[in-house]
ModelCIF file with pLDDT and N, C-alpha, C, O atoms, coordinates in Angstrom:
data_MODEL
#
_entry.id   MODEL 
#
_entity.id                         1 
_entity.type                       polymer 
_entity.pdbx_number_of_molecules   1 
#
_entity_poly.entity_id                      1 
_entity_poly.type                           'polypeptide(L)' 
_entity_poly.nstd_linkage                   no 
_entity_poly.nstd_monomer                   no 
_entity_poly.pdbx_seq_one_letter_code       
;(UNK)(UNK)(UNK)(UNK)(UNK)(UNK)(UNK)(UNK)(UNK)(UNK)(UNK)(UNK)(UNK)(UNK)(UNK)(UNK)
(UNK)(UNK)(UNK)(UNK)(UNK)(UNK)(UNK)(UNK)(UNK)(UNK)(UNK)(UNK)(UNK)(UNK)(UNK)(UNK)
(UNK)(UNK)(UNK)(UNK)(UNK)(UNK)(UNK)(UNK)(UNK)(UNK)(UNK)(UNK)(UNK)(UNK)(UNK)(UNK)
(UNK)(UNK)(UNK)
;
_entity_poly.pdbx_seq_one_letter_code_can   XXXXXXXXXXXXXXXXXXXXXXXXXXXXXXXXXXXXXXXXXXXXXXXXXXX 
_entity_poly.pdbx_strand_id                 A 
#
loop_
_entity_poly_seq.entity_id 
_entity_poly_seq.num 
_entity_poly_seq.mon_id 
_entity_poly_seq.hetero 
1 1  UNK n 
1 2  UNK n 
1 3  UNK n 
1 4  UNK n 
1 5  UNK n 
1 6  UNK n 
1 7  UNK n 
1 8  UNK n 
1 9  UNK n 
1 10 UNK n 
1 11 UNK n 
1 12 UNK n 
1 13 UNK n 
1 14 UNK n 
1 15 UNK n 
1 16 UNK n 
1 17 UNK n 
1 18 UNK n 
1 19 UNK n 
1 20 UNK n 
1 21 UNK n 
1 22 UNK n 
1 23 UNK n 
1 24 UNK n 
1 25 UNK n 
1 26 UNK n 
1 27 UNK n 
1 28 UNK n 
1 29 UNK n 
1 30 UNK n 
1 31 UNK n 
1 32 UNK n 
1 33 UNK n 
1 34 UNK n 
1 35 UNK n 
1 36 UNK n 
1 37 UNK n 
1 38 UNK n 
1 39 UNK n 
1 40 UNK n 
1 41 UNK n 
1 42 UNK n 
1 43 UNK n 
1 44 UNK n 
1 45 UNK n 
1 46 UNK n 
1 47 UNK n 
1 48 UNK n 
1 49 UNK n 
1 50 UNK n 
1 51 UNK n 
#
_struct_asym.id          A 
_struct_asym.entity_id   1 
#
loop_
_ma_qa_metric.id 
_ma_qa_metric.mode 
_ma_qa_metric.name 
_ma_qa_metric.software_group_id 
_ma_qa_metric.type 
1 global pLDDT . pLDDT 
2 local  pLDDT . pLDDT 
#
_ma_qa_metric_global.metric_id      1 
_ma_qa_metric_global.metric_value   90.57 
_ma_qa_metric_global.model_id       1 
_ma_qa_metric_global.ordinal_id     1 
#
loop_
_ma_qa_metric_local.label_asym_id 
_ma_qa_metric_local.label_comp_id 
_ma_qa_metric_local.label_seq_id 
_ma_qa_metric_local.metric_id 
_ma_qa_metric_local.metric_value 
_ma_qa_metric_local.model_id 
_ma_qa_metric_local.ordinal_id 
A UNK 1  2 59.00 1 1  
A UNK 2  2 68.00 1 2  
A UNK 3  2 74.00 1 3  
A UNK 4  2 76.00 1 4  
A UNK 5  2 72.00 1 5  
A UNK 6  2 79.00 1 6  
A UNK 7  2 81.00 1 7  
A UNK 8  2 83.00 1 8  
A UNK 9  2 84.00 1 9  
A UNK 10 2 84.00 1 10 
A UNK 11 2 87.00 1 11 
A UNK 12 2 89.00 1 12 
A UNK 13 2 91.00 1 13 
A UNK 14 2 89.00 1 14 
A UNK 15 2 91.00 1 15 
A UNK 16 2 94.00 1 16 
A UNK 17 2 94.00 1 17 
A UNK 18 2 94.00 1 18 
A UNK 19 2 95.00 1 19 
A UNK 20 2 96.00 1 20 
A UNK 21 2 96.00 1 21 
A UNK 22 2 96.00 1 22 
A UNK 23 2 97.00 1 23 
A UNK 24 2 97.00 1 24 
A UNK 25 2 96.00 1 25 
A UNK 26 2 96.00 1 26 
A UNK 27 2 96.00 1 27 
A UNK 28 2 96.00 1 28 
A UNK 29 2 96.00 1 29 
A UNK 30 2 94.00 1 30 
A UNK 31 2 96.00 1 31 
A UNK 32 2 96.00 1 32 
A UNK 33 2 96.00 1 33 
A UNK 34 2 95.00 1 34 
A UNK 35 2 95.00 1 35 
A UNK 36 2 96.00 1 36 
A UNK 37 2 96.00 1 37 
A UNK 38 2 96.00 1 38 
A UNK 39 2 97.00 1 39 
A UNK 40 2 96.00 1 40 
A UNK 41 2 96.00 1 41 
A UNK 42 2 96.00 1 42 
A UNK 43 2 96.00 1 43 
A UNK 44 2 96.00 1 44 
A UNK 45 2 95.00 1 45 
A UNK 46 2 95.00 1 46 
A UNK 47 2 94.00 1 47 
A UNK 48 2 94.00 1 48 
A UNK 49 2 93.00 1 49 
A UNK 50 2 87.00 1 50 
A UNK 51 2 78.00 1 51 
#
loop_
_atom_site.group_PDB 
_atom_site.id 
_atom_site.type_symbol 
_atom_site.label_atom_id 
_atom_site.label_alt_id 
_atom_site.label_comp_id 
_atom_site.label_asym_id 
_atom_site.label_entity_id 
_atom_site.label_seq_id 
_atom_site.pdbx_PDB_ins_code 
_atom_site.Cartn_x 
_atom_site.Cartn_y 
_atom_site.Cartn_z 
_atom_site.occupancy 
_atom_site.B_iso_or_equiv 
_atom_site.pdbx_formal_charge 
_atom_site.auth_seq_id 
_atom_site.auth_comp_id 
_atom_site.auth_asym_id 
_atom_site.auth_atom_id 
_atom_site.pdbx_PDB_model_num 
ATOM 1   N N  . UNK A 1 1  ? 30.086  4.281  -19.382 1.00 59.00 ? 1  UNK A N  1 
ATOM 2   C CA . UNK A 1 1  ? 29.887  3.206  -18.396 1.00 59.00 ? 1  UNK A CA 1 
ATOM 3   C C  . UNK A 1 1  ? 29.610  3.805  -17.007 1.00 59.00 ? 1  UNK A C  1 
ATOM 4   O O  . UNK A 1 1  ? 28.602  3.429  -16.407 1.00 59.00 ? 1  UNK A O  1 
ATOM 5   N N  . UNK A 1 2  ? 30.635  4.932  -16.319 1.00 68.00 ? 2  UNK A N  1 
ATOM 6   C CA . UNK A 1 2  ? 30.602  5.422  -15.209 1.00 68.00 ? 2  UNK A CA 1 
ATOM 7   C C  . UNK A 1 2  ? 29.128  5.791  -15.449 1.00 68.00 ? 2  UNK A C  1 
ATOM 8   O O  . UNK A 1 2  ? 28.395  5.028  -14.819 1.00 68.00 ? 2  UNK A O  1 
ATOM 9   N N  . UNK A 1 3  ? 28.626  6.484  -15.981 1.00 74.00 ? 3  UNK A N  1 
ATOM 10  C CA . UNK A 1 3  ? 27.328  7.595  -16.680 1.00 74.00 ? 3  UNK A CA 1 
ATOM 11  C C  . UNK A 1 3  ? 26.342  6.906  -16.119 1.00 74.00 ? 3  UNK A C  1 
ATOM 12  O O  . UNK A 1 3  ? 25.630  7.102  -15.134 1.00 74.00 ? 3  UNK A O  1 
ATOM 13  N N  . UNK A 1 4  ? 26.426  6.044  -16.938 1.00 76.00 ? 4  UNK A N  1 
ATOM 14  C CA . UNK A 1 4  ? 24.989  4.550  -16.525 1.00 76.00 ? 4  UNK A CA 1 
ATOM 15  C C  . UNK A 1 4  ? 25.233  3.863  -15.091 1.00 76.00 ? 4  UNK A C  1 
ATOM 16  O O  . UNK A 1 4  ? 24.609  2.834  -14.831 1.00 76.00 ? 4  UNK A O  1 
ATOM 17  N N  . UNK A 1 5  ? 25.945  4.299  -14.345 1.00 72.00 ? 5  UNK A N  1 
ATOM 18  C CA . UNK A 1 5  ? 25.941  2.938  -13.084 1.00 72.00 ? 5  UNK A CA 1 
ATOM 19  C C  . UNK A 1 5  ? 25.622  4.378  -12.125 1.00 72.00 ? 5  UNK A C  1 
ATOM 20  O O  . UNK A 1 5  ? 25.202  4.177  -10.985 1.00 72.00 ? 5  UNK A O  1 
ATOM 21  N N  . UNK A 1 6  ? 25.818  5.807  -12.580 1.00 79.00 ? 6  UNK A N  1 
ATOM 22  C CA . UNK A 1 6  ? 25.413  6.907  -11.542 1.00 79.00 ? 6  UNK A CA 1 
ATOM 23  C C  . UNK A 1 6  ? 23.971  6.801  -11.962 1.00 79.00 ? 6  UNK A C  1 
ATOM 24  O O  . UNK A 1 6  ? 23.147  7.067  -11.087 1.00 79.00 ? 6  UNK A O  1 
ATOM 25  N N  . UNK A 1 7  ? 23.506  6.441  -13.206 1.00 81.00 ? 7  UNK A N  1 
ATOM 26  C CA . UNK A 1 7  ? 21.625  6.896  -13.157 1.00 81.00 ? 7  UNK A CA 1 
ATOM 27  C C  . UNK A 1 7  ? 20.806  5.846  -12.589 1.00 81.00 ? 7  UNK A C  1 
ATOM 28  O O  . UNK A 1 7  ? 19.697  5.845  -12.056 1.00 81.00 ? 7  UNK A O  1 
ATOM 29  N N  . UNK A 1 8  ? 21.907  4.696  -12.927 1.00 83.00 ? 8  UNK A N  1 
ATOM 30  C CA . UNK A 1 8  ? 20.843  3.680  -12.173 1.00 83.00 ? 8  UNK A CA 1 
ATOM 31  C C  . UNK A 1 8  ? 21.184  3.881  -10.651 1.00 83.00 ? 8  UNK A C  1 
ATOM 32  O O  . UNK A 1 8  ? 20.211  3.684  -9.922  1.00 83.00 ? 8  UNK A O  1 
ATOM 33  N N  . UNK A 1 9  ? 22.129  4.163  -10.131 1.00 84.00 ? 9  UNK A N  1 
ATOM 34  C CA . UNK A 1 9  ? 22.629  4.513  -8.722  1.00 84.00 ? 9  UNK A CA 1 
ATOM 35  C C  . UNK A 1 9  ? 20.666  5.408  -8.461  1.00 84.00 ? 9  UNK A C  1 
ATOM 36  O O  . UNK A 1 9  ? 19.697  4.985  -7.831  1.00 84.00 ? 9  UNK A O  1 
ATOM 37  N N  . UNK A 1 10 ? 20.809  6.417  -9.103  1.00 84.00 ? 10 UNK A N  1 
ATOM 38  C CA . UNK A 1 10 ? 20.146  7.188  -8.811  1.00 84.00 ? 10 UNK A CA 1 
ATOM 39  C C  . UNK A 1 10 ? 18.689  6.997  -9.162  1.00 84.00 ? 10 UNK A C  1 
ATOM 40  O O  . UNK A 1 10 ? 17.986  8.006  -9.103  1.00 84.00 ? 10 UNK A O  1 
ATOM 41  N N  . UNK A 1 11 ? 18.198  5.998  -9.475  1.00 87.00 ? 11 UNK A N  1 
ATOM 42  C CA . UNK A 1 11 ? 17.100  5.709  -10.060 1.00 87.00 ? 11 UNK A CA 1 
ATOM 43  C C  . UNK A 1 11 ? 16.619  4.370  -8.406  1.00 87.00 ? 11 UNK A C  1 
ATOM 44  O O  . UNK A 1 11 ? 15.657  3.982  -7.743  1.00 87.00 ? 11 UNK A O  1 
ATOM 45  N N  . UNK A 1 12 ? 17.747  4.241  -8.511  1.00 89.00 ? 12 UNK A N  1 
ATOM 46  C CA . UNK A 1 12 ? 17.812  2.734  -6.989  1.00 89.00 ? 12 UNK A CA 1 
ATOM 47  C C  . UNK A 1 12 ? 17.432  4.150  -6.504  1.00 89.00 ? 12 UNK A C  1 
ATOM 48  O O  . UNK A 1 12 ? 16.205  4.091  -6.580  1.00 89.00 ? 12 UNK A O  1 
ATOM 49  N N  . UNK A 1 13 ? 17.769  5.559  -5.989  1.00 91.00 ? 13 UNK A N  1 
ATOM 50  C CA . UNK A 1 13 ? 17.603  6.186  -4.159  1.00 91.00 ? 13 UNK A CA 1 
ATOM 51  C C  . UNK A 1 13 ? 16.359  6.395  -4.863  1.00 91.00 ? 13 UNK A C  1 
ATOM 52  O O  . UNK A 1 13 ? 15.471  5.763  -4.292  1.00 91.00 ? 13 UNK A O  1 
ATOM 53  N N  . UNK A 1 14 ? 15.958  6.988  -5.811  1.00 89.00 ? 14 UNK A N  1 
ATOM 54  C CA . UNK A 1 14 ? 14.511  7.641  -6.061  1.00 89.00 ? 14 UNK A CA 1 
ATOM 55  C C  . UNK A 1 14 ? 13.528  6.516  -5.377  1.00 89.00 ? 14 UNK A C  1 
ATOM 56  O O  . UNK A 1 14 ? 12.674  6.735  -4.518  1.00 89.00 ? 14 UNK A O  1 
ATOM 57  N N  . UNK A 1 15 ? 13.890  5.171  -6.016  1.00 91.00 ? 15 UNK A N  1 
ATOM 58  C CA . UNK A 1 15 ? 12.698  3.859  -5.637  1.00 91.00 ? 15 UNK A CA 1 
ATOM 59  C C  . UNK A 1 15 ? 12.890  3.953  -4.085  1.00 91.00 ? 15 UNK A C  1 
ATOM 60  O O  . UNK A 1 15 ? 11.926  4.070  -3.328  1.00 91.00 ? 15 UNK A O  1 
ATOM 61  N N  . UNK A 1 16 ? 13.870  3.909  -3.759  1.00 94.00 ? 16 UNK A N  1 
ATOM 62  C CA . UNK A 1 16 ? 14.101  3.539  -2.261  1.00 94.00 ? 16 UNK A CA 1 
ATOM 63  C C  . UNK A 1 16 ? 13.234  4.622  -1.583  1.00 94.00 ? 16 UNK A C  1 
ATOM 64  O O  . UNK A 1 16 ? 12.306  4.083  -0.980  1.00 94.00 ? 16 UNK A O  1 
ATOM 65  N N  . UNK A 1 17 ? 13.221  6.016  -1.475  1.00 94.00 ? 17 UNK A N  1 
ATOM 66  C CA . UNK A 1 17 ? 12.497  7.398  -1.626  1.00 94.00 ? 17 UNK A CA 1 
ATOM 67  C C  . UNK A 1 17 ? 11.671  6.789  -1.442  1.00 94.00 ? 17 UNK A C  1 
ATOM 68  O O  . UNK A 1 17 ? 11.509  6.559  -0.243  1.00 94.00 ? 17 UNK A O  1 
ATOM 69  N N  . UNK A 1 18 ? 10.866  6.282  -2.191  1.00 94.00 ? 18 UNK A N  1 
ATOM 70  C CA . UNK A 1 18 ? 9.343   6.480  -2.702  1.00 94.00 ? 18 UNK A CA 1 
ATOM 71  C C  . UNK A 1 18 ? 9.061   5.129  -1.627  1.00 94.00 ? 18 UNK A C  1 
ATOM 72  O O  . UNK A 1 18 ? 8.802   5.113  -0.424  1.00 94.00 ? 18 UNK A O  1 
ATOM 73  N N  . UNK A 1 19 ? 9.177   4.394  -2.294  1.00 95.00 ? 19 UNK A N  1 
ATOM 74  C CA . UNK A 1 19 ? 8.848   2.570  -0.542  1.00 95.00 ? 19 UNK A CA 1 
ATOM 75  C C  . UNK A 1 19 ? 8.643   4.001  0.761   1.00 95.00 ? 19 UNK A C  1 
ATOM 76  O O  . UNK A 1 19 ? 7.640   4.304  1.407   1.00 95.00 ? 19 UNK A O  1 
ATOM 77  N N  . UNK A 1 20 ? 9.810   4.527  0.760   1.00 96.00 ? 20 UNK A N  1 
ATOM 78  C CA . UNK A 1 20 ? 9.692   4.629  2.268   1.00 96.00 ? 20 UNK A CA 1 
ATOM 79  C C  . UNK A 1 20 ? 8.393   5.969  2.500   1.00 96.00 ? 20 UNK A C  1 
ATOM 80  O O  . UNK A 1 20 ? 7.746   6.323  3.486   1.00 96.00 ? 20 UNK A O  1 
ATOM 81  N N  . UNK A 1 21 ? 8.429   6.349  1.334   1.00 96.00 ? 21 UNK A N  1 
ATOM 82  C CA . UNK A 1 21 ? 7.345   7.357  1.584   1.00 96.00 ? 21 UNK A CA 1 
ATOM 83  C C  . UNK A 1 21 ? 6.248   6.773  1.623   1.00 96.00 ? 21 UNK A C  1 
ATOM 84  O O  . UNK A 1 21 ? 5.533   7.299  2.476   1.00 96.00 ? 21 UNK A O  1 
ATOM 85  N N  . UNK A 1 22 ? 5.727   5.874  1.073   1.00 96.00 ? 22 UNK A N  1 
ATOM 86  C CA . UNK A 1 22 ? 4.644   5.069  0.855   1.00 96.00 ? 22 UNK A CA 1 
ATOM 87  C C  . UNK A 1 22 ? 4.094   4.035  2.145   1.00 96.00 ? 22 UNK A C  1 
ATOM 88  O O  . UNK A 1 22 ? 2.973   3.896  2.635   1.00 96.00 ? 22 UNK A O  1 
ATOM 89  N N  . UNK A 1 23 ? 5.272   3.456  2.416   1.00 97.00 ? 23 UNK A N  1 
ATOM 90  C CA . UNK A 1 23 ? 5.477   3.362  3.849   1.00 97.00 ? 23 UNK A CA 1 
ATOM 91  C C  . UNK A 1 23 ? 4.916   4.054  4.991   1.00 97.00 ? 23 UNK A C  1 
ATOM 92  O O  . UNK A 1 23 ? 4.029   3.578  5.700   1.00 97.00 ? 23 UNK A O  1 
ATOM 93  N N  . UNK A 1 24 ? 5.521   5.334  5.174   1.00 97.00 ? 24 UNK A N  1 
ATOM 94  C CA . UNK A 1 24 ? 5.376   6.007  5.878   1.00 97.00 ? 24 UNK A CA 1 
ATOM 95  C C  . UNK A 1 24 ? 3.925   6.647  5.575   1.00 97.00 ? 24 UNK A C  1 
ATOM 96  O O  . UNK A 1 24 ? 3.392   6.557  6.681   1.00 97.00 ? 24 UNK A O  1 
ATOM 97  N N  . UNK A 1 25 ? 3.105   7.164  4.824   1.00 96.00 ? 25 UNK A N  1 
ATOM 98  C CA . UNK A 1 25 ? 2.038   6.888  4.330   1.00 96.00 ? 25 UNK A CA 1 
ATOM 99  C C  . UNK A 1 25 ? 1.035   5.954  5.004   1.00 96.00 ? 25 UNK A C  1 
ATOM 100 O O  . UNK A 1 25 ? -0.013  6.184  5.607   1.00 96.00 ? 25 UNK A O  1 
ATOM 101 N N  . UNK A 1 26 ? 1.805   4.622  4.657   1.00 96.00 ? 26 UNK A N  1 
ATOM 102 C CA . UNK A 1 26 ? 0.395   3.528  5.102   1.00 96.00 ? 26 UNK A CA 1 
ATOM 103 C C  . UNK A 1 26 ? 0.398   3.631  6.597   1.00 96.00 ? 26 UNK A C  1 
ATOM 104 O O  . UNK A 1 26 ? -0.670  3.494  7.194   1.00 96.00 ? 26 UNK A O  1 
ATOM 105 N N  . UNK A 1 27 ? 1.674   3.895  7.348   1.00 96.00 ? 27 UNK A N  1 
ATOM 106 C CA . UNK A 1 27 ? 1.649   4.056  8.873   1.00 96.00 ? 27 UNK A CA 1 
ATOM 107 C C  . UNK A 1 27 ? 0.748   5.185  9.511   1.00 96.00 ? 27 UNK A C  1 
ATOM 108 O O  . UNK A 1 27 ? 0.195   5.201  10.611  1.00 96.00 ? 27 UNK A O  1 
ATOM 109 N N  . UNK A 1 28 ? 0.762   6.144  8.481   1.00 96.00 ? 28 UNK A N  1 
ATOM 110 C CA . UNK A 1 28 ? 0.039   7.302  9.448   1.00 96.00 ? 28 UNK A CA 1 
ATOM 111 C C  . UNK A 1 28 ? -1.024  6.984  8.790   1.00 96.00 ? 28 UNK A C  1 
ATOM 112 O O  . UNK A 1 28 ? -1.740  6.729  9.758   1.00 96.00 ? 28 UNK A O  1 
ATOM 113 N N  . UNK A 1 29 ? -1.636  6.815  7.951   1.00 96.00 ? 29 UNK A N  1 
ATOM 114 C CA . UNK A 1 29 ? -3.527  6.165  7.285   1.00 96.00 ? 29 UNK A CA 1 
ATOM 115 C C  . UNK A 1 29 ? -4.213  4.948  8.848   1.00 96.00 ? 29 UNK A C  1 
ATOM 116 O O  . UNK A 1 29 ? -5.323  4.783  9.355   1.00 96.00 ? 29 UNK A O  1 
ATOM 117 N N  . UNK A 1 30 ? -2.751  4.330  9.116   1.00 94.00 ? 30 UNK A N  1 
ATOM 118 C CA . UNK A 1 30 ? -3.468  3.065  9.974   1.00 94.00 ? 30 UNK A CA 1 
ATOM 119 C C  . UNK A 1 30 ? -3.853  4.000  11.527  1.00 94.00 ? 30 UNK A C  1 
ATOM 120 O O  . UNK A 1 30 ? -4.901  4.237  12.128  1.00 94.00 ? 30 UNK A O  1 
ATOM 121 N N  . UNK A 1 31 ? -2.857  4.238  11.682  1.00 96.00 ? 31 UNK A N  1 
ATOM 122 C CA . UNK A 1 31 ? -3.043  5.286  13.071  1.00 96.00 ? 31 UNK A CA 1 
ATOM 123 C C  . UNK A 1 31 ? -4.220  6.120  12.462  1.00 96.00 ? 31 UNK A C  1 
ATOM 124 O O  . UNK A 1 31 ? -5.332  5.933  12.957  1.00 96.00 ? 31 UNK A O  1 
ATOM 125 N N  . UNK A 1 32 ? -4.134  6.724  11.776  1.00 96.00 ? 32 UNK A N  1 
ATOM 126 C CA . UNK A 1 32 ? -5.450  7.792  11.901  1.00 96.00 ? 32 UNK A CA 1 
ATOM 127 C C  . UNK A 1 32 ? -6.994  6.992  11.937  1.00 96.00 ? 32 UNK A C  1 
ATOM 128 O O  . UNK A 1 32 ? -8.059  7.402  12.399  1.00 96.00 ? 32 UNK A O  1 
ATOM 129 N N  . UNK A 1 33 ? -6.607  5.455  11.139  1.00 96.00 ? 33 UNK A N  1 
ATOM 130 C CA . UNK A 1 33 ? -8.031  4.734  10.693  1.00 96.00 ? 33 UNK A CA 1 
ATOM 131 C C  . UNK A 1 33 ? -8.485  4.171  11.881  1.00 96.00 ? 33 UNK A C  1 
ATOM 132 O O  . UNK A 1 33 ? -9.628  4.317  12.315  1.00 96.00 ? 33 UNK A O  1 
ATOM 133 N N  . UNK A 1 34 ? -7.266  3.288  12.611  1.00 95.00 ? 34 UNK A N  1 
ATOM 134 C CA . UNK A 1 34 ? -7.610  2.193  13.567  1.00 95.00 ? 34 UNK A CA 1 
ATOM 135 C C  . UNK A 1 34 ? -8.605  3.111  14.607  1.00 95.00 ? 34 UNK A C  1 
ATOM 136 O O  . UNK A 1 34 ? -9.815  2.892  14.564  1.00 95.00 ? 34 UNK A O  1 
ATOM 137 N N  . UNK A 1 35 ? -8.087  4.113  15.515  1.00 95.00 ? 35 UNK A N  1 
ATOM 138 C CA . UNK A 1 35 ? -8.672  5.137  16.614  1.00 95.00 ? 35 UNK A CA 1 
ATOM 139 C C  . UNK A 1 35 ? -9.989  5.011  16.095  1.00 95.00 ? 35 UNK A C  1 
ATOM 140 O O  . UNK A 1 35 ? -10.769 4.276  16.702  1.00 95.00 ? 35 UNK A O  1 
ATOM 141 N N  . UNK A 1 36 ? -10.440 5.726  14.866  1.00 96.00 ? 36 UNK A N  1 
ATOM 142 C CA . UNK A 1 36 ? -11.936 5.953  14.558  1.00 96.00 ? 36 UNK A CA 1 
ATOM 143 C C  . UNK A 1 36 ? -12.414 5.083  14.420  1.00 96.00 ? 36 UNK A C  1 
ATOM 144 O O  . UNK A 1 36 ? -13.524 5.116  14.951  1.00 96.00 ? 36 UNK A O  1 
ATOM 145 N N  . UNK A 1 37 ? -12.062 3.602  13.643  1.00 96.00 ? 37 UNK A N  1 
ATOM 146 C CA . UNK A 1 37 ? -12.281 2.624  13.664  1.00 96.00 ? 37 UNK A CA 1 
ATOM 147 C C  . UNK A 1 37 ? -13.148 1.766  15.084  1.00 96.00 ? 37 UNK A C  1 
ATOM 148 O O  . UNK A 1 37 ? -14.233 1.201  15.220  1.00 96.00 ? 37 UNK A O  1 
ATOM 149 N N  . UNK A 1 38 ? -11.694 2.134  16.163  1.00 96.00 ? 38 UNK A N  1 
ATOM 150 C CA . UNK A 1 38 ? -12.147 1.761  17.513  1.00 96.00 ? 38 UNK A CA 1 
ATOM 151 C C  . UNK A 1 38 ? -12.975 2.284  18.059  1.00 96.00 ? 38 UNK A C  1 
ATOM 152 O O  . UNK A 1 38 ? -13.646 1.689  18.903  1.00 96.00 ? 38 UNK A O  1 
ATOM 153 N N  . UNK A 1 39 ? -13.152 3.395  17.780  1.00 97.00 ? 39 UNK A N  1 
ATOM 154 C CA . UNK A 1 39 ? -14.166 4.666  18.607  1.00 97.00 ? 39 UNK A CA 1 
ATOM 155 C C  . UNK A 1 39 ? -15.403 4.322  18.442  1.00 97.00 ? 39 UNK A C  1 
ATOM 156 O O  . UNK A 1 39 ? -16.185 4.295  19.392  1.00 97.00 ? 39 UNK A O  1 
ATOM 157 N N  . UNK A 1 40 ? -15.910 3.869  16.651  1.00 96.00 ? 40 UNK A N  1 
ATOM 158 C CA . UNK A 1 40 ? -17.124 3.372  15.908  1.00 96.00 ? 40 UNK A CA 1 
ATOM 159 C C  . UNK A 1 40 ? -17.139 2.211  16.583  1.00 96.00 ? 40 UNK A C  1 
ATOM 160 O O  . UNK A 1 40 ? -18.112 2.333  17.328  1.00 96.00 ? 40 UNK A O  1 
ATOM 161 N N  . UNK A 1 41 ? -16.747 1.357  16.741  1.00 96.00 ? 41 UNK A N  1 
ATOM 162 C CA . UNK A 1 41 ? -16.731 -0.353 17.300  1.00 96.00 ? 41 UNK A CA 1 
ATOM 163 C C  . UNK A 1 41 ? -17.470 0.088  18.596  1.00 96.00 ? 41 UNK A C  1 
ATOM 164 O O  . UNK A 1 41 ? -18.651 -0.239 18.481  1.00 96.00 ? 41 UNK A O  1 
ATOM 165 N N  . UNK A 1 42 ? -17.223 0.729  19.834  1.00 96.00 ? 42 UNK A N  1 
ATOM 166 C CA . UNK A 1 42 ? -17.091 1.076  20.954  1.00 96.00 ? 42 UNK A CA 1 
ATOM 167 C C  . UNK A 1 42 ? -18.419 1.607  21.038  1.00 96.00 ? 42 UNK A C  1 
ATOM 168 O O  . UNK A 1 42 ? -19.139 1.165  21.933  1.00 96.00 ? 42 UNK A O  1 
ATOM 169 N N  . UNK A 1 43 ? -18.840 2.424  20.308  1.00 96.00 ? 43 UNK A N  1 
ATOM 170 C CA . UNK A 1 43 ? -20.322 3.560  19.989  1.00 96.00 ? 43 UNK A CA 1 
ATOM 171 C C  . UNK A 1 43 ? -21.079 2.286  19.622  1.00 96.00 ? 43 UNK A C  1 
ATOM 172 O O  . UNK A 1 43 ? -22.115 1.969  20.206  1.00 96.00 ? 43 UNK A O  1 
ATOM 173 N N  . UNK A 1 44 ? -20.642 1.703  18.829  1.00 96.00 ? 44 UNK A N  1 
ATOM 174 C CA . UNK A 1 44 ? -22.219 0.594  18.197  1.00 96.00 ? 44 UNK A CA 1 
ATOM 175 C C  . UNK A 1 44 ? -22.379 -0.115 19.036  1.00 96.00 ? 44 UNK A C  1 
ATOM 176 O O  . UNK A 1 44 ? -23.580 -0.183 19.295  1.00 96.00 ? 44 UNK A O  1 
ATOM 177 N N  . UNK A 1 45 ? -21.447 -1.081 20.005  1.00 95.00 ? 45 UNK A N  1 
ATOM 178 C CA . UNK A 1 45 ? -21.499 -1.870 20.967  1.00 95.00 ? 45 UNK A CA 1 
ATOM 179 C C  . UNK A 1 45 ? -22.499 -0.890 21.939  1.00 95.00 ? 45 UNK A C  1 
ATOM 180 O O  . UNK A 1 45 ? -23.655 -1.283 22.093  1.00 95.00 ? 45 UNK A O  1 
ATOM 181 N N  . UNK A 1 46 ? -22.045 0.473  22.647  1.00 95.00 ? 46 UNK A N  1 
ATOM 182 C CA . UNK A 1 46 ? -23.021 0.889  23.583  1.00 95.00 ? 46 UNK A CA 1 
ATOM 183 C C  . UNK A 1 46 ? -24.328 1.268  23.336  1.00 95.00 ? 46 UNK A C  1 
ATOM 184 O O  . UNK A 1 46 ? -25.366 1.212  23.997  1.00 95.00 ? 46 UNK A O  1 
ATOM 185 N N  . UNK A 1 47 ? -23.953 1.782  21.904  1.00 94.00 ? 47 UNK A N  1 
ATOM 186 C CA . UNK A 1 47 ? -25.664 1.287  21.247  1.00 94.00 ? 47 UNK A CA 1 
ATOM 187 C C  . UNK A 1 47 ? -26.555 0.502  21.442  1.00 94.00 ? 47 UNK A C  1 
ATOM 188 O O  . UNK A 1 47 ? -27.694 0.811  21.793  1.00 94.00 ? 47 UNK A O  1 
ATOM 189 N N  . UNK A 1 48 ? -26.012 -0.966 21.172  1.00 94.00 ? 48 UNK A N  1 
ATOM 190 C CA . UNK A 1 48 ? -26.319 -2.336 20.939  1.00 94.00 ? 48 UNK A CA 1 
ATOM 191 C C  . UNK A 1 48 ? -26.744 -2.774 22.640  1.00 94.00 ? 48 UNK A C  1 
ATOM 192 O O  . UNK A 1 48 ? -27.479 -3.738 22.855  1.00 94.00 ? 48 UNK A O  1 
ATOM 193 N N  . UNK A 1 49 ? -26.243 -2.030 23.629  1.00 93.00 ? 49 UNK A N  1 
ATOM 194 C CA . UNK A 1 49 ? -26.550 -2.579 24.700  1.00 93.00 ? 49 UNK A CA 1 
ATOM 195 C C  . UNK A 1 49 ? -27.721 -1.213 25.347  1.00 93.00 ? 49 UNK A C  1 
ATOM 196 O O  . UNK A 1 49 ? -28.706 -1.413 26.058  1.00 93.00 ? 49 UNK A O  1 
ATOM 197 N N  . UNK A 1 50 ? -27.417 -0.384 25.032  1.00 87.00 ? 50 UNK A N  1 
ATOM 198 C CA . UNK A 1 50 ? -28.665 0.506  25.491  1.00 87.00 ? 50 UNK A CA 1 
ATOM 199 C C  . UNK A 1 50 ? -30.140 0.021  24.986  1.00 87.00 ? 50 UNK A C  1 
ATOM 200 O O  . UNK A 1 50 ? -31.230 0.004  25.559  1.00 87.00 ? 50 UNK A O  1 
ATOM 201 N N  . UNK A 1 51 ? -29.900 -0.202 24.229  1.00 78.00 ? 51 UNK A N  1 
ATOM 202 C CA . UNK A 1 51 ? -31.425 -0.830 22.957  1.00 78.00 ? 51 UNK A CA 1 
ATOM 203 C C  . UNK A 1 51 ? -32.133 -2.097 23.764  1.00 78.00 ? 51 UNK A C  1 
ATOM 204 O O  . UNK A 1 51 ? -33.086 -2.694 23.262  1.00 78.00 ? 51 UNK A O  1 
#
């Protein structure tokens, strides 16, 4: 009984682990995307008005 309530104990931190890595993941993808994202937005607009 003890046996089984430590693996699932331990099966709960692994999941918990992983969310937050995944998490943490999508946070640094958005920061790295949004900037270039903005940078491209910013370039086509001065494009769009030089033309």
């Amino acid at each position: 009984m003890n046996k089984k309530l430590s693996k699932k104990q331990n099966d709960n931190t692994r999941f918990t682990l992983l969310n937050k890595t995944v998490q943490f993941v999508e946070d640094v993808t958005y920061w790295l995307v949004a900037p270039v994202l903005f940078t491209g937005a910013l370039a086509a607009l001065s494009a769009i008005q030089m033309s």
